[in-house]
N, C-alpha and C positions, 0 to 999 in steps of 0.2 A: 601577204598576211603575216602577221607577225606570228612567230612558234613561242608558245608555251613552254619551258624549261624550269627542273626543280633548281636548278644555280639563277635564275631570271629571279622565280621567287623567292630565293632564299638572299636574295641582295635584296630586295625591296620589303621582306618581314626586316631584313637588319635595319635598315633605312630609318624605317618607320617606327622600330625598337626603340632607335637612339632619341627619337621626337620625342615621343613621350616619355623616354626618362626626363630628358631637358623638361620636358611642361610640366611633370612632377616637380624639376627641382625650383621653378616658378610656380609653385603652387596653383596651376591651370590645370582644374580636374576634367575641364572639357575638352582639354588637348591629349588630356593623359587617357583618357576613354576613348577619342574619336581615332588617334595612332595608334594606340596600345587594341584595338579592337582589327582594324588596317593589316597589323602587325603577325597579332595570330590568324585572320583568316590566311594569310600569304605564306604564313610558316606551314600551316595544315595543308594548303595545297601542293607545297614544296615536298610535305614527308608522302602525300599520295600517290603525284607525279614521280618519286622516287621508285613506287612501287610500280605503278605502271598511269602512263598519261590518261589513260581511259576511264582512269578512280574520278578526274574533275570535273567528268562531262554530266551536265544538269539535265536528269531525268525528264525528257519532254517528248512530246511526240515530235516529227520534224526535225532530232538531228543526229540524222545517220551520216548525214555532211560529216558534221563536228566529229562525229566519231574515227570516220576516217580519216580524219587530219589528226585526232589525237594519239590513233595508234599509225602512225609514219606512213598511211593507204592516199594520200590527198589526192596524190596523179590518180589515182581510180575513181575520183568523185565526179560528177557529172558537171556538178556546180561548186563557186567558190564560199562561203560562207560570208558574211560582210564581217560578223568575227564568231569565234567561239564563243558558244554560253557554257560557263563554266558554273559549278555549283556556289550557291550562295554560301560566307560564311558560319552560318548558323550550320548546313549541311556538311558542309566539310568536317564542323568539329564531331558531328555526331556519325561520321564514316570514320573521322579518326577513333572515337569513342569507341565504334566495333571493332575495328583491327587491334588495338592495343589493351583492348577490356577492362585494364584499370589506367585511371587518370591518375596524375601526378596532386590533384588539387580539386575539391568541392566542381561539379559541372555547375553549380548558383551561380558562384560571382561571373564565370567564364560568361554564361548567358546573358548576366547585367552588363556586360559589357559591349555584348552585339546589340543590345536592346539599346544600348544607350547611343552606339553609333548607328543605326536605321533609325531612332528618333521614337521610341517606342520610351525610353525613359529619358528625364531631362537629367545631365550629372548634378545639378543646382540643387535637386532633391533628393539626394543621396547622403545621409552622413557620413561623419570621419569615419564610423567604424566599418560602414559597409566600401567608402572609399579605400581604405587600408585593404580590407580582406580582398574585394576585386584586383589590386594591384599586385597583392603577394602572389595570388591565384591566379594572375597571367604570365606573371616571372618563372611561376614553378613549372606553368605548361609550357613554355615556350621552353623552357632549358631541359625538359624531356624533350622537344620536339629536336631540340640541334642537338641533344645526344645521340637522338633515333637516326638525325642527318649525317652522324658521327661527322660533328662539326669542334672543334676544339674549344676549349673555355675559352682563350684570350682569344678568337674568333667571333667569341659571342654575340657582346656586348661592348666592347669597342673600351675605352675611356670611364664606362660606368662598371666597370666587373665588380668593380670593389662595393659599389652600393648596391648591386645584383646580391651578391654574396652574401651581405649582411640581413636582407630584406627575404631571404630566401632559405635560412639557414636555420635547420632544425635543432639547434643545439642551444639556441639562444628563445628567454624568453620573448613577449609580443615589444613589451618596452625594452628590452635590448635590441632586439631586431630594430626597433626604431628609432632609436636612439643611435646607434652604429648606421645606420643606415643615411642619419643624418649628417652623423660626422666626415663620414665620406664623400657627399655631395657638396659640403661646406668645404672641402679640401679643393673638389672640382671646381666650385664658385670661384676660390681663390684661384688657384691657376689658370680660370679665364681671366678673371679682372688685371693679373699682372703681364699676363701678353700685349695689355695694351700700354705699358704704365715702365717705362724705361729705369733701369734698375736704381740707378744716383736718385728717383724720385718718392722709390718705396716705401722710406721710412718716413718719411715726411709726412707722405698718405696715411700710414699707420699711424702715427700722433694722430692726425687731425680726426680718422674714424673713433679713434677711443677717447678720445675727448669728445665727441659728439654723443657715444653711446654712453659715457659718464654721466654727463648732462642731462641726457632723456633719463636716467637710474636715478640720478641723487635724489633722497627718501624727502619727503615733503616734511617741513619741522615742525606742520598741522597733525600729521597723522596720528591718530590713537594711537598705536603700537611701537615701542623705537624698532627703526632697522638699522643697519649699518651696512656701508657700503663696502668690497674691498675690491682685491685682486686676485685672479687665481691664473695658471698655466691652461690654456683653450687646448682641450683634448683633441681639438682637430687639425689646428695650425700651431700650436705650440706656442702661440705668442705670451708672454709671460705678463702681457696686464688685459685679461679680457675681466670684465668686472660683474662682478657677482655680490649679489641682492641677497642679506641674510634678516632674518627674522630677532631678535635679540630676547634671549630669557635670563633672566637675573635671579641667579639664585642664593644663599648663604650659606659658606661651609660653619656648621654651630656646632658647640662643645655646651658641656654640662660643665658646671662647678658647686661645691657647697654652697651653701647659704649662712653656713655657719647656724642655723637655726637649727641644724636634723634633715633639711633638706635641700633641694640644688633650681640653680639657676642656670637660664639658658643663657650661654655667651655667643654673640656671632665674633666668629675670628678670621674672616675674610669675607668679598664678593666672589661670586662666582658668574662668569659671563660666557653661555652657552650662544653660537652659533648656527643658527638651522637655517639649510640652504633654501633658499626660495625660488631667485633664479639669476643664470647665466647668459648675459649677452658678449661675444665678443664681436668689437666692433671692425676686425678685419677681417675673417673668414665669415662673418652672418652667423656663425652657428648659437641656437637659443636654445637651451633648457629651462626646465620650468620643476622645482619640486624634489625631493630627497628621491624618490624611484628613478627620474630622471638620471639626476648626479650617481646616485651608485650605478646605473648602468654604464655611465660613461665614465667610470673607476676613479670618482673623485666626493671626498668625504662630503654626508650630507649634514651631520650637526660638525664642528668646531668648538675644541675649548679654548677660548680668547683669553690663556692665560699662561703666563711663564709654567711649564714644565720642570718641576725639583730635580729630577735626572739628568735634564739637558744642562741647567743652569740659565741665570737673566741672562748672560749672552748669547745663546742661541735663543730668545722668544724675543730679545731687542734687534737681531736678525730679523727674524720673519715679520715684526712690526715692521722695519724700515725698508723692507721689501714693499708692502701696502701704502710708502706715501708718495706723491706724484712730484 
């Protein structure tokens, strides 16, 4: 029969950890609940089994078998078990809950998560915001749980530390956490796609995705509202033409003058053309913004003044135009 071990379970919650990051970064909430649920019951029985084997034995009558196989007594049992019943996930978090008295994270979303992996909720009828708060809420417990394993950070989480971190971290607000959390996973996208993609071919690939995603962006010349298209630096892969969707306000800088009559007249003595960010696609790492909260979390300006700078001079604002043409 096979033994029970907190290092058994603590390779198969990582396992199942790294699944459901992946199914987050596919946007598969059924993958991200049915791993991420997998994930923490195997971590919780890893920190009990830490304490002693006998925390995971499922209160039943009929198994004093089990019991003596989980405290190291098995040669004394009369019979062999056909396997251990161990405690369901639902029950482990809530022995974790006693041992450790306070949670790292709301017990709600922890529970919508088990509920969703026994089939008690569907994830299809969950929204974004209860899908967000479940996912933060399994990150936070699971990273109390491998500190309690005094398990190391770069142990954690493998290749996703960096969107752990962002998704996890108390210093940022909900849209920066989301936003970082994005950018990081759009970095991981990219260094899958380029394992497969031999280096003499990469830039090529890169032209052909940002002309695709140009393509899909160019503003329709039906629309009410003018937008304009340009270019900015992708916060997450650095590519210097991911192309961003701005909203266009036309304004007029005016001056007063006499009228010669006793009173004055308005003069306009320029346009003024304001930029408000709407949204970022770039077309080689995926990563997508949407909206000025957006862009300033990922430290990138959300209005633009679409206009020579008196300070810098027309040579620097005929700089950054001619950065903007393809």
């Amino acid at each position: 029969m096979e033994t029970i071990t907190r290092d058994g379970l603590l390779d198969s919650a990582r396992d199942f950890a790294g699944r459901a990051l992946e199914a987050s970064m596919q946007n598969d909430a059924r993958g991200v609940f049915l791993h991420a649920a997998t994930s923490l019951e195997h971590l919780c029985k890893a920190y009990l089994c830490s304490l002693h084997p006998a925390l995971l034995l499922e209160l039943k009558h009929d198994q004093f078998h089990s019991l003596l196989y989980l405290t190291g007594n098995g040669t004394k049992s009369s019979k062999t078990p056909d396997k251990i019943r161990t405690a369901s996930g639902r029950v482990a978090l809530a022995r974790v809950e006693e041992i450790l008295k306070l949670l790292p994270a709301s017990k709600t979303p922890l529970e919508r998560l088990i509920d969703v992996r026994d089939g008690v909720v569907h994830a299809g009828l969950l929204d974004d915001s209860k899908r967000k708060e479940t996912l933060v809420a399994w990150l936070r417990m699971s990273d109390r749980l491998f500190e309690e394993l005094e398990v190391p950070s770069q142990e954690r989480w493998g290749n996703h530390l960096a969107v752990v971190e962002a998704l996890i971290s108390e210093h940022l607000s909900e849209v920066e956490r989301d936003v970082n959390g994005r950018i990081a996973a759009a970095r991981l996208h990219l260094e899958a796609i380029f394992r497969d993609i031999p280096e003499e071919l990469r830039e090529p690939w890169r032209a052909a995705r940002r002309t695709s995603i140009r393509l899909a962006l160019t503003p329709d010349p039906d629309h009410e509202r003018e937008e304009d298209l340009l270019y900015e630096t992708c916060p997450a892969c650095t590519d210097p033409k991911a192309s961003v969707l701005y909203d266009v306000e036309i304004d007029f800088d005016v001056d007063v003058e006499p009228d010669g009559e006793g009173g004055y007249d308005a003069v306009a003595i320029g346009e003024i053309r304001l930029l408000h960010a709407k949204a970022l696609e770039c077309g080689v790492c995926g990563l997508r913004l949407t909206g000025p909260d957006e862009f300033t979390a990922a430290g990138l300006e959300a209005v633009v003044d679409d206009q020579p700078d008196d300070d810098d001079g027309d040579a620097a604002y005929d700089a950054w135009r001619d950065s903007q043409l393809d």
